[in-house]
Backbone atoms as SQL, in Angstrom:
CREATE TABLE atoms (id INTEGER PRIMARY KEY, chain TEXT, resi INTEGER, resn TEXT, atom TEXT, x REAL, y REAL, z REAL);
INSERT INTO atoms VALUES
  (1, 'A', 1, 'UNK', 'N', 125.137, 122.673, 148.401),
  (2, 'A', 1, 'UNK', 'CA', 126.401, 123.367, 148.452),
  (3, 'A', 1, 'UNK', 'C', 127.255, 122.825, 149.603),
  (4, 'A', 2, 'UNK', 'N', 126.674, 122.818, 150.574),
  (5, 'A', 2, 'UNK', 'CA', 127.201, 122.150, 152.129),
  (6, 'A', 2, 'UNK', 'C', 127.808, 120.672, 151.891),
  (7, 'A', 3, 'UNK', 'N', 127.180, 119.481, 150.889),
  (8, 'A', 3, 'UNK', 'CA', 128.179, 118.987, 150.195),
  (9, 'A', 3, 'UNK', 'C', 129.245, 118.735, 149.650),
  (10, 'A', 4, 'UNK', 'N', 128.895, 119.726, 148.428),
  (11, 'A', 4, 'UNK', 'CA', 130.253, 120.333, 147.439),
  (12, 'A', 4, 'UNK', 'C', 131.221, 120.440, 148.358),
  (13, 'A', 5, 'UNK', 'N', 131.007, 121.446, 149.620),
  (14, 'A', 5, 'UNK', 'CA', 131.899, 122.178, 150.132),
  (15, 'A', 5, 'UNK', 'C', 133.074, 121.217, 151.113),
  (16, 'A', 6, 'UNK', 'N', 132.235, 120.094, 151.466),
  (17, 'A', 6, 'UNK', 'CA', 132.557, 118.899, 152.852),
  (18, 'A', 6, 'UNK', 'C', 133.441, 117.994, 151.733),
  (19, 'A', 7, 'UNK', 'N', 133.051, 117.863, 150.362),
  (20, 'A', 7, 'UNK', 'CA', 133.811, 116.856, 149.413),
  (21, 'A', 7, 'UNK', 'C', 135.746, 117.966, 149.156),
  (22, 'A', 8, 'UNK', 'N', 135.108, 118.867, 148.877),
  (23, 'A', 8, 'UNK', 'CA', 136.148, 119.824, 148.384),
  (24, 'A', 8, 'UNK', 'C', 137.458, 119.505, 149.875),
  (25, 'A', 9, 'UNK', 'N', 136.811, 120.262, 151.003),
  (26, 'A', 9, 'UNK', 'CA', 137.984, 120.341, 152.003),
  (27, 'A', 9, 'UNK', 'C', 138.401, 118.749, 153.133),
  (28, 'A', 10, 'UNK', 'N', 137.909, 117.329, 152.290),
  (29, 'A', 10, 'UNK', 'CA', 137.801, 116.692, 153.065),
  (30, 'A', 10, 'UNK', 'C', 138.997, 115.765, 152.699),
  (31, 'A', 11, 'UNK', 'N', 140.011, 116.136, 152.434),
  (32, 'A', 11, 'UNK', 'CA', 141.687, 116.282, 152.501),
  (33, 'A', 11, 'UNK', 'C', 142.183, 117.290, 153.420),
  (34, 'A', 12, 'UNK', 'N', 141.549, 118.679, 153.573),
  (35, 'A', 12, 'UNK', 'CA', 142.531, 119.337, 153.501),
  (36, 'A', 12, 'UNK', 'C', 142.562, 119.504, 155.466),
  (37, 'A', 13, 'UNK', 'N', 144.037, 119.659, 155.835),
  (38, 'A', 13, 'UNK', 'CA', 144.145, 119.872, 156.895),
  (39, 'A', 13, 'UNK', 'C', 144.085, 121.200, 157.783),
  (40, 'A', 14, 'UNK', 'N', 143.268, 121.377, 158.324),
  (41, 'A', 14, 'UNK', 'CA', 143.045, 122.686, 158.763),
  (42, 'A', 14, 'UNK', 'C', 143.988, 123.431, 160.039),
  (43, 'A', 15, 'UNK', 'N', 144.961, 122.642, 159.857),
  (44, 'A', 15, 'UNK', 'CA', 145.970, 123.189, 160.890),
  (45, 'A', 15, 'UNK', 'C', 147.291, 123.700, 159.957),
  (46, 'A', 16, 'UNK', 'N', 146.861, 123.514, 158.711),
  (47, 'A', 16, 'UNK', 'CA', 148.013, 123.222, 157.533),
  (48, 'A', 16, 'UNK', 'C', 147.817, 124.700, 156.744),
  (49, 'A', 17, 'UNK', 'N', 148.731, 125.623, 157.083),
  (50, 'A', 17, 'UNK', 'CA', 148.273, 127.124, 156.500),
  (51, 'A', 17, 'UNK', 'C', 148.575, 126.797, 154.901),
  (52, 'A', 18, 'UNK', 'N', 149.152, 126.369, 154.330),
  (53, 'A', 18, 'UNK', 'CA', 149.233, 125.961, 152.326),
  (54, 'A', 18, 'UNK', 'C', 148.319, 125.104, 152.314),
  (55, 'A', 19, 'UNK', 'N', 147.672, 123.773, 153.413),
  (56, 'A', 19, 'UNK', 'CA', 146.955, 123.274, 152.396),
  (57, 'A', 19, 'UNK', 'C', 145.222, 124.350, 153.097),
  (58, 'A', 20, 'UNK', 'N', 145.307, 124.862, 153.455),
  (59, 'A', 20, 'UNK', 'CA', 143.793, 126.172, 153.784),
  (60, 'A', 20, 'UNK', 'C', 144.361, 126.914, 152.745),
  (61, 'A', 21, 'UNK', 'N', 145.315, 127.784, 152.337),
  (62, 'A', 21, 'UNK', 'CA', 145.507, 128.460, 151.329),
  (63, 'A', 21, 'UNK', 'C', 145.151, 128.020, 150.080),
  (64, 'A', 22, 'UNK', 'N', 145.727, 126.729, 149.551),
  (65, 'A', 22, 'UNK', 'CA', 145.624, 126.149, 148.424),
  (66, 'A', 22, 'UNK', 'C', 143.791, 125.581, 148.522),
  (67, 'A', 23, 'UNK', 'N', 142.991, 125.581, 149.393),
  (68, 'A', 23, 'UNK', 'CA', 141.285, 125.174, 149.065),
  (69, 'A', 23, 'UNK', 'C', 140.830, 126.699, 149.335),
  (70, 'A', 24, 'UNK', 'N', 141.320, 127.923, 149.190),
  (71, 'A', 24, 'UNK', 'CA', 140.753, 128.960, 149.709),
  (72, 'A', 24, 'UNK', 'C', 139.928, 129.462, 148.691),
  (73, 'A', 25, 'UNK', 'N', 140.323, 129.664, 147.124),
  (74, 'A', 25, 'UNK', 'CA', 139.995, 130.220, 146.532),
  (75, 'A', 25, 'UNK', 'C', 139.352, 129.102, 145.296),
  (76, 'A', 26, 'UNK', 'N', 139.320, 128.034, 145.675),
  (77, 'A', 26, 'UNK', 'CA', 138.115, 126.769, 145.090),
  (78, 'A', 26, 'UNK', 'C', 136.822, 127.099, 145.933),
  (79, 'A', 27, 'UNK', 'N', 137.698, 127.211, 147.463),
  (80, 'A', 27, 'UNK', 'CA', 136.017, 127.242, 147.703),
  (81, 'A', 27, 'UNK', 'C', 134.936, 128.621, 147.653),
  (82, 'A', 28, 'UNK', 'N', 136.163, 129.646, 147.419),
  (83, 'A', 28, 'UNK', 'CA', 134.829, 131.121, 147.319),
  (84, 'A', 28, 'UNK', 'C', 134.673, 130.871, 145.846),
  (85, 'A', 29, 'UNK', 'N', 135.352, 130.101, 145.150),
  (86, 'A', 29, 'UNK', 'CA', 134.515, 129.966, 143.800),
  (87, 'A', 29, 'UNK', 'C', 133.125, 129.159, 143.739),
  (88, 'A', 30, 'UNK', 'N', 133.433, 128.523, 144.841),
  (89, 'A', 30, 'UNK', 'CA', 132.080, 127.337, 144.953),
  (90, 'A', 30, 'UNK', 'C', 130.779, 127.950, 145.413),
  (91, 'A', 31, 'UNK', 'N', 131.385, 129.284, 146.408),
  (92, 'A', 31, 'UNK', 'CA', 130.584, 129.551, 147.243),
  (93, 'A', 31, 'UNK', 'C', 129.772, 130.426, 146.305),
  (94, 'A', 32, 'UNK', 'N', 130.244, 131.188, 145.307),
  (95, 'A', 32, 'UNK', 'CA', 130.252, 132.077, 144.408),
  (96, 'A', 32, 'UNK', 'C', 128.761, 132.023, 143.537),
  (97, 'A', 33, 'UNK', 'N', 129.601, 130.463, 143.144),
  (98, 'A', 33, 'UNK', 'CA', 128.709, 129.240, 141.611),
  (99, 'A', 33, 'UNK', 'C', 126.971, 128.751, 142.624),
  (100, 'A', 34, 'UNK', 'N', 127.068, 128.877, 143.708),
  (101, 'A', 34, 'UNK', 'CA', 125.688, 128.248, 144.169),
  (102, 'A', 34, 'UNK', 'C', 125.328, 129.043, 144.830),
  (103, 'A', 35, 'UNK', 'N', 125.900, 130.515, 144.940),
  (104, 'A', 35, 'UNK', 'CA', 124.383, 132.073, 145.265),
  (105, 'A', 35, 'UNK', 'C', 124.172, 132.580, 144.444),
  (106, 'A', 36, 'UNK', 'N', 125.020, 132.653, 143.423),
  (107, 'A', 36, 'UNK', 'CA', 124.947, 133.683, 142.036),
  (108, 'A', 36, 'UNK', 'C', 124.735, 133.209, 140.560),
  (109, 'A', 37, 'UNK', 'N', 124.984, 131.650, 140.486),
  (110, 'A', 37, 'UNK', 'CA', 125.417, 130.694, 139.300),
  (111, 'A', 37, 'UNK', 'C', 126.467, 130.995, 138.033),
  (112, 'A', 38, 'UNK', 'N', 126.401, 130.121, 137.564),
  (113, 'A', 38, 'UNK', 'CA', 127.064, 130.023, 135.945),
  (114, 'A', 38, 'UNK', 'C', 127.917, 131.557, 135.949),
  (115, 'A', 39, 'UNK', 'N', 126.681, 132.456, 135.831),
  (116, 'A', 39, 'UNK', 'CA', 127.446, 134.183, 134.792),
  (117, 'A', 39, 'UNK', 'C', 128.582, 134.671, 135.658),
  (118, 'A', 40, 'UNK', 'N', 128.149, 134.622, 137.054),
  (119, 'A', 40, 'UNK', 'CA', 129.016, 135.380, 138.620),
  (120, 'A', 40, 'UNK', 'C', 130.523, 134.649, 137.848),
  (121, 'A', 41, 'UNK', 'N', 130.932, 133.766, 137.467),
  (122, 'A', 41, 'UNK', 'CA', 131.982, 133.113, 137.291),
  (123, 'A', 41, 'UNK', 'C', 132.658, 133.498, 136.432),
  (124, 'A', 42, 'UNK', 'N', 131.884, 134.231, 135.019),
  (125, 'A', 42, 'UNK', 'CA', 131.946, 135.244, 133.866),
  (126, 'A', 42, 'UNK', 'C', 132.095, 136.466, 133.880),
  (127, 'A', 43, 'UNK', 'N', 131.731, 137.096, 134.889),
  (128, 'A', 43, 'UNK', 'CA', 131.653, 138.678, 135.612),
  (129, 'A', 43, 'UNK', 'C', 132.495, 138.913, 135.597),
  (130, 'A', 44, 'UNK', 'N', 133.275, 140.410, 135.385),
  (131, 'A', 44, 'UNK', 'CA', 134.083, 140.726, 135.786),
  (132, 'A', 44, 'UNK', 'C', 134.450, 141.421, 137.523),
  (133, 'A', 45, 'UNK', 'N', 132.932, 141.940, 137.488),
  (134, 'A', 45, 'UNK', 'CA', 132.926, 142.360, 138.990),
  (135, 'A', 45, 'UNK', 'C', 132.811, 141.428, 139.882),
  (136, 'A', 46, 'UNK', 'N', 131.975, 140.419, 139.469),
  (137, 'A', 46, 'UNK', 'CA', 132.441, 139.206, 140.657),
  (138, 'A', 46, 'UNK', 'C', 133.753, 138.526, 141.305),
  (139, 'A', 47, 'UNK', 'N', 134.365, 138.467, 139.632),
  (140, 'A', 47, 'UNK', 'CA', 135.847, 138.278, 139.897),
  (141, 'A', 47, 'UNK', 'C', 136.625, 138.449, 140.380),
  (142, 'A', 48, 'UNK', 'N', 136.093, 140.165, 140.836),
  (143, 'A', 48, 'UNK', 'CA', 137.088, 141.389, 141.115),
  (144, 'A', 48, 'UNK', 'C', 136.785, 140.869, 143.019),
  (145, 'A', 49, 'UNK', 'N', 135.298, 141.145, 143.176),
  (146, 'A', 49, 'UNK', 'CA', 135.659, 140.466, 144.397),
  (147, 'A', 49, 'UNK', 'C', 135.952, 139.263, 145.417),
  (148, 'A', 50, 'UNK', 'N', 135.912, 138.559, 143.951),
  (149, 'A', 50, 'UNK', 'CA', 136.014, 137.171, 144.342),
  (150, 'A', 50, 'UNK', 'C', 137.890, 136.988, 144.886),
  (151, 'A', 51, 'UNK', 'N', 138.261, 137.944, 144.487),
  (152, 'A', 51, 'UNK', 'CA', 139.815, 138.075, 144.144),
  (153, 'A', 51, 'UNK', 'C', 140.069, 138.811, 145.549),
  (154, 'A', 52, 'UNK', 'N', 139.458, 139.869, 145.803),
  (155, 'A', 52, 'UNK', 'CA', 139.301, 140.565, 146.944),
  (156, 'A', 52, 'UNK', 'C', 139.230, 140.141, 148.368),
  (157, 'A', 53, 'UNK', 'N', 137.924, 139.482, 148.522),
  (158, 'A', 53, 'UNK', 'CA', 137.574, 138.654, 149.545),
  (159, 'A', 53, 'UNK', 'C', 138.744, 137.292, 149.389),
  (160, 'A', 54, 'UNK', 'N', 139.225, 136.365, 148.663),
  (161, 'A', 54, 'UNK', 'CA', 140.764, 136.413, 149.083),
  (162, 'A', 54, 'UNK', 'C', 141.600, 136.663, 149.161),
  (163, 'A', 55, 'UNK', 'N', 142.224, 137.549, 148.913),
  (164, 'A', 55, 'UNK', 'CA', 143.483, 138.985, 149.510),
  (165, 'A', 55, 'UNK', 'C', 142.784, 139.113, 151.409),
  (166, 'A', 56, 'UNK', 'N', 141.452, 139.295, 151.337),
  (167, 'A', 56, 'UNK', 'CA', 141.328, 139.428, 152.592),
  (168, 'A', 56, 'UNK', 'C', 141.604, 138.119, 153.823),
  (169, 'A', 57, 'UNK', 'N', 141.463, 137.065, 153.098),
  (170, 'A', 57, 'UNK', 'CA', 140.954, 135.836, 153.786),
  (171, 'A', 57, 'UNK', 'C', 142.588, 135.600, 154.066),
  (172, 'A', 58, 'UNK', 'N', 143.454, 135.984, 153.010),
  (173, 'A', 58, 'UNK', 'CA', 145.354, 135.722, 153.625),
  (174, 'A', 58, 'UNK', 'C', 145.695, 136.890, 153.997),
  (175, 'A', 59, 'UNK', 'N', 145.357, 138.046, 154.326),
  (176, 'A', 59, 'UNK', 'CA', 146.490, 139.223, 154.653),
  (177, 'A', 59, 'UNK', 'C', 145.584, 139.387, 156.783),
  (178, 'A', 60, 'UNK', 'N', 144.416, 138.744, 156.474),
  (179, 'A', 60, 'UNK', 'CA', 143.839, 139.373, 157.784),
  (180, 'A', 60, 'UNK', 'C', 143.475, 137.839, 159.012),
  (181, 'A', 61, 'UNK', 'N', 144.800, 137.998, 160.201),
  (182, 'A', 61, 'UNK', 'CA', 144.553, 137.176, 161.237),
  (183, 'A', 61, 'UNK', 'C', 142.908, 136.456, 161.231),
  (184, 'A', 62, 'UNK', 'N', 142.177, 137.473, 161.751),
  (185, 'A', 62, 'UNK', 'CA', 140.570, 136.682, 161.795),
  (186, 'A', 62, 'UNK', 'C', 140.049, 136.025, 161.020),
  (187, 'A', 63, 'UNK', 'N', 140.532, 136.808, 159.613),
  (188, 'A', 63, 'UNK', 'CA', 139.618, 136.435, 159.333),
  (189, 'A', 63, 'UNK', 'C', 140.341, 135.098, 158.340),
  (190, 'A', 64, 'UNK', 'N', 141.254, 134.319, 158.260),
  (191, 'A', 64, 'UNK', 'CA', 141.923, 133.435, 158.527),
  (192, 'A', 64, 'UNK', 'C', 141.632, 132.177, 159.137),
  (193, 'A', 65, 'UNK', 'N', 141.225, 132.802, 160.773),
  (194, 'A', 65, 'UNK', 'CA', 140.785, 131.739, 161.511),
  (195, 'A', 65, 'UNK', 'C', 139.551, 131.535, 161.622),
  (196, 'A', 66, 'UNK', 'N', 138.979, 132.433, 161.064),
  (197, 'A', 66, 'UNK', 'CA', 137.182, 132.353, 160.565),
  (198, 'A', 66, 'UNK', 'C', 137.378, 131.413, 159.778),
  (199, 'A', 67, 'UNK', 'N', 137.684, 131.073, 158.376),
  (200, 'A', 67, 'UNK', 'CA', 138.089, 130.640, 157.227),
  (201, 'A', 67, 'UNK', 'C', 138.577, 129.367, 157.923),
  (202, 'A', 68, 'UNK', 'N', 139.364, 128.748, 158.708),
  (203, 'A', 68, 'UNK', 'CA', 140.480, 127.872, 159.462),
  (204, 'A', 68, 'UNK', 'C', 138.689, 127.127, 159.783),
  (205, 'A', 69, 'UNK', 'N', 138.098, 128.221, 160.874),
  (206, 'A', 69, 'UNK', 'CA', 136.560, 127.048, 161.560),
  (207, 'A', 69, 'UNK', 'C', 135.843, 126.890, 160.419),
  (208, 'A', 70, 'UNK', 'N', 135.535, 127.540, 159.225),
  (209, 'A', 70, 'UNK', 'CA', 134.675, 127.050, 158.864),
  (210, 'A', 70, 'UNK', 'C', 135.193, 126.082, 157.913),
  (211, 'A', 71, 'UNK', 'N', 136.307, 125.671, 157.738),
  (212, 'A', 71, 'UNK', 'CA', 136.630, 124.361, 157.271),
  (213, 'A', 71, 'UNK', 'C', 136.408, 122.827, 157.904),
  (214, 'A', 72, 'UNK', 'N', 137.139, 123.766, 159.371),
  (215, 'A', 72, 'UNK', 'CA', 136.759, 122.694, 160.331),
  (216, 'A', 72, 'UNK', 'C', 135.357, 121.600, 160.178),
  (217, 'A', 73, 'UNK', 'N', 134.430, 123.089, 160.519),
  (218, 'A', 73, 'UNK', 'CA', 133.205, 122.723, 160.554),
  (219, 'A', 73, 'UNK', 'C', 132.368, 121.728, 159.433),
  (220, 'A', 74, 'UNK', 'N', 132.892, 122.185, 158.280),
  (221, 'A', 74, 'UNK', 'CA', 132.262, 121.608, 156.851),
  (222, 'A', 74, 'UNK', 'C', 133.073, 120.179, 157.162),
  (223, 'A', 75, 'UNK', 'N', 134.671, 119.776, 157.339),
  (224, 'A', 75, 'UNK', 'CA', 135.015, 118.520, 157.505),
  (225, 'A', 75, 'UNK', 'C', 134.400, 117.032, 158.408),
  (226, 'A', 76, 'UNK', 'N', 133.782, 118.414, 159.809),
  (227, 'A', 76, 'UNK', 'CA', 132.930, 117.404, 160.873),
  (228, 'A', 76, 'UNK', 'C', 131.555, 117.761, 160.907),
  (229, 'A', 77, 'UNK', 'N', 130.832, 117.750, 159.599),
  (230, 'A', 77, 'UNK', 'CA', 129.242, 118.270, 159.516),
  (231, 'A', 77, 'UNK', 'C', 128.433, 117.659, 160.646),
  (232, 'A', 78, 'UNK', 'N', 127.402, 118.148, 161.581),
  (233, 'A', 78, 'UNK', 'CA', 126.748, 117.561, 162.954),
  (234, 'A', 78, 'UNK', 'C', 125.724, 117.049, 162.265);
């Protein structure tokens, strides 16, 4: 997944609030598809919070810049 995730945001600029917006909700889908698989993607309740947890990730400062490092982080894997 730690892959997937380093291929996905390894354009995107993390100082760049549209381009973190625009990989926000690829990557809780990603994150989604490799704890839960295939069905979570079919769910409706997954959906619901998949939809949720980003409403949260743009309306809330922290957790933003939570979201902001852990892009960071996945771009410069140690």
């Amino acid at each position: 997944m730690r892959r997937d995730l380093h291929e996905l945001v390894s354009t995107v600029d993390p100082e760049d609030a549209v381009s973190l917006a625009e990989v926000r909700l690829p990557m809780l889908r990603r994150i989604l598809l490799a704890e839960w698989g295939d069905a979570a993607l079919g769910d409706y309740a997954s959906l619901v919070m998949l939809r949720s947890v980003d409403r949260l990730v743009a309306v809330d400062p922290k957790m933003r810049d939570l979201f902001r490092r852990a892009v960071v982080a996945l771009k410069h894997p140690t």
